[in-house]
C-alpha positions, 0 to 999 in steps of 0.5 A: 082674982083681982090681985092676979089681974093686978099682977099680970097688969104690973108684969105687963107694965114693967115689960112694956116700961123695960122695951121702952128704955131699951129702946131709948138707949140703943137709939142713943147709943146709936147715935153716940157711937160711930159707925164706920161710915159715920167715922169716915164721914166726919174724918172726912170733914175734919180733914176738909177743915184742916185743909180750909185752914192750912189753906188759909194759912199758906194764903196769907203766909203768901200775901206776906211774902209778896207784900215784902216782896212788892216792897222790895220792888218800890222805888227808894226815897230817902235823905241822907242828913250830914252829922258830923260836918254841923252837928246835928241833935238827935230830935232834929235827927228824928224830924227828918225821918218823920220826912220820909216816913211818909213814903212805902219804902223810905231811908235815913242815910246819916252822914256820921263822920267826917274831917270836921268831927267824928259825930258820934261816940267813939269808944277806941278813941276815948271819945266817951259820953260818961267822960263828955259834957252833957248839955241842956239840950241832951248833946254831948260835947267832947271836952277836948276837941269841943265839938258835939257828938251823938251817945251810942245810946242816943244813935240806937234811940234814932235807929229803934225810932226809924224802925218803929216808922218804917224807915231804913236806917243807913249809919255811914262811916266816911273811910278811908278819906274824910277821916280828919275827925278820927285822927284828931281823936288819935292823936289826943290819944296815940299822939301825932306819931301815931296818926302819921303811922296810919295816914297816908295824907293827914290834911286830906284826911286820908288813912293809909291804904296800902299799909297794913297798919292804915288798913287795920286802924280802918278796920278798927272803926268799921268794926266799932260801929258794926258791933253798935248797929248790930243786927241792923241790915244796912250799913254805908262804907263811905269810899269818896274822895280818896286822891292821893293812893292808887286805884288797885289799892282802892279795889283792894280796900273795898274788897277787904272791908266789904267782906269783913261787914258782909260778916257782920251781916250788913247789906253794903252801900258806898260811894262810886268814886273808887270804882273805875271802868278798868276794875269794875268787873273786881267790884262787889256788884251786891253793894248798893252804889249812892251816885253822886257824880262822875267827876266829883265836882271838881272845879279844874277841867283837866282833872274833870276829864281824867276823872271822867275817862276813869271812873265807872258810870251809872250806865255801866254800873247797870250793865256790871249788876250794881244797885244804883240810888241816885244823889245826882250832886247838882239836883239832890245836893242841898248845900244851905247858907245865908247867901244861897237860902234865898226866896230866889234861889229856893225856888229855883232849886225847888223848880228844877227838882219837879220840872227837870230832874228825873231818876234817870238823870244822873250826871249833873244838869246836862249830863246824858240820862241813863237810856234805862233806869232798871238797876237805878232803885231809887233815889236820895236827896243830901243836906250838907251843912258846913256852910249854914253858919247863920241859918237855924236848923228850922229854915234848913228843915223847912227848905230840905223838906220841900225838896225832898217832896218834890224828889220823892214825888218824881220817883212815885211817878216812876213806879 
């Protein structure tokens, strides 16, 4: 009897034991396998996540973008430094661009070459850094010509150090006038025969321009240099003081170099005095147009006022869609030497900078300012040296930077 009881007692046990497991397990199973509202559900939510997350995405995709673009937007400050006319070194180089680092959308315009001397390595006219002696200083001076240059090695450490501050690197190659540098490369070369077959005026400096043979050896230079600074979006053509070929001819050289960098996939700037009122509407107006001045500073009256009737203005300029930055050559013009790097005479030009000039000013001291400064995108204060015999490049520096302070601080106001 007693073993019966025992038995129905264990039955009921293991029954009551296997209901409860059953239990157990349909409730997880339950809760491990979705319904289908449940798998609706959670579809659901993970579609919100994606949606929350592409959003978010998108939203700094967009802060990006208008980040770029607000920079666009800002005014341009930069110094445009002359290499070629007093060498300068590659530190003395990075000082300036730590100058304009400083500022939201900066640039270092460099002023490689020029009648002076071709400042930098040139492969065509075998002027070689392994073939040149190298200084203590890290320099390189031509044994020919005995005039220092930059490496290719050096100009791309300057463009990679630009980029690394922030700071639009602009290398100018002066053609087809001030080419005075690169004939005295030729002929060490080619010999003189070969500079009077490109030339068209070899004491002025200028190639010819309306000879294939002067258009080709241009050609030539501009492509060296694009090859080295490839990638890098801006480059300077240069254009200035051509006197002695004509107008058309000049139009036509700037449409043929512009298109040949443009492939090279360059954002063009130059000067403004090949650009005449009659051949504007023939002018690339996506080259950005340094403004300098309106009659080149000559010194004769009726040169002046033939220049003046002649050549595009800041105002046409505008009109016509071009990019202006302002060089105004009486405000933005440092031209430093031991008898104007006066305490005098700094102050003066340090004055006139914060109290007279304005991005609008554009034509010399008492030009009449521009009405509007839409299509003027900044502004650029130049240092050139071929005077500064006797000055140290610190006391050129200390002057240049206090300029460039107060040029840039005019155009803040500007924004």
């Amino acid at each position: 009897m007693f073993y019966k009881i025992m038995r129905i007692c264990t039955f009921c046990a293991i029954g009551v034991l296997t209901v409860f497991v059953g239990v157990y397990f349909y409730d997880a199973k339950q809760k491990q396998t979705p319904t289908a509202d449940t798998t609706v559900q959670h579809t659901e939510q993970s579609t919100r996540d994606d949606v929350q997350h592409s959003d978010v995405v998108q939203i700094q995709e967009e802060q990006v973008t208008k980040a770029k673009q607000d920079d666009e937007k800002d005014l341009r400050t930069g110094i445009n430094i002359d290499c070629a006319r007093r060498f300068c070194t590659l530190d003395e180089l990075k000082k300036y661009v730590d100058i304009v680092a400083e500022d939201r959308n900066p640039f270092i315009h460099v002023h490689f070459t020029d009648n002076e001397n071709v400042g930098i390595e040139c492969l065509l006219l075998d002027q070689v850094a392994d073939e040149a002696h190298r200084n203590e200083n890290g320099t390189y001076t031509n044994p020919q010509t005995k005039k220092r240059f930059l490496s290719r090695a050096q100009a791309q450490e300057l463009r990679a150090y630009a980029e690394e501050k922030g700071v639009d690197f602009v290398p100018e190659i002066d053609l087809p006038a001030h080419a005075g540098g690169f004939f005295r490369l030729a002929r060490i070369k080619y010999g003189s025969a070969y500079v009077a077959s490109v030339a068209a005026d070899i004491a002025e400096g200028e190639i010819s321009i309306t000879d294939e043979k002067g258009l080709a050896f241009a050609e030539s230079l501009y492509g060296e240099y694009a090859d080295l600074f490839a990638g890098n979006r801006y480059f300077h053509m240069g254009c200035d003081e051509l006197f002695n070929q004509p107008a058309d001819a000049q139009i036509a050289y700037i449409n043929r170099m512009a298109k040949f960098l443009h492939a090279k996939g360059f954002d063009l700037w130059m000067w403004p005095d090949f650009i005449t009122k009659k051949h504007i509407t023939n002018t690339p107006n996506d080259i950005t147009i340094t403004y300098w001045s309106a009659d080149g500073d000559t010194e004769d009256d009726a040169e002046r006022a033939q220049r003046r009737r002649v050549r595009a203005t800041v105002p046409e300029l505008q009109d016509a869609g071009f990019s202006v930055i302002n060089y105004n050559s009486y405000y933005l013009y440092f031209v430093p030497s031991l008898e104007s790097c006066t305490p005098d005479d700094m102050g003066e030009m340090l004055w006139d900078i914060k109290n007279r000039w304005k991005l609008s000013m554009w034509d010399g001291e008492y030009g009449a300012p521009a009405k509007r400064t839409d299509g003027i995108v900044g502004a650029g204060l130049s240092i050139w040296r071929e005077d500064a015999r006797g000055l140290s490049s610190d006391t050129i520096y200390g002057h240049a930077s206090r300029f460039y302070r107060a040029m840039a601080d005019n155009v803040l106001q500007e924004q």
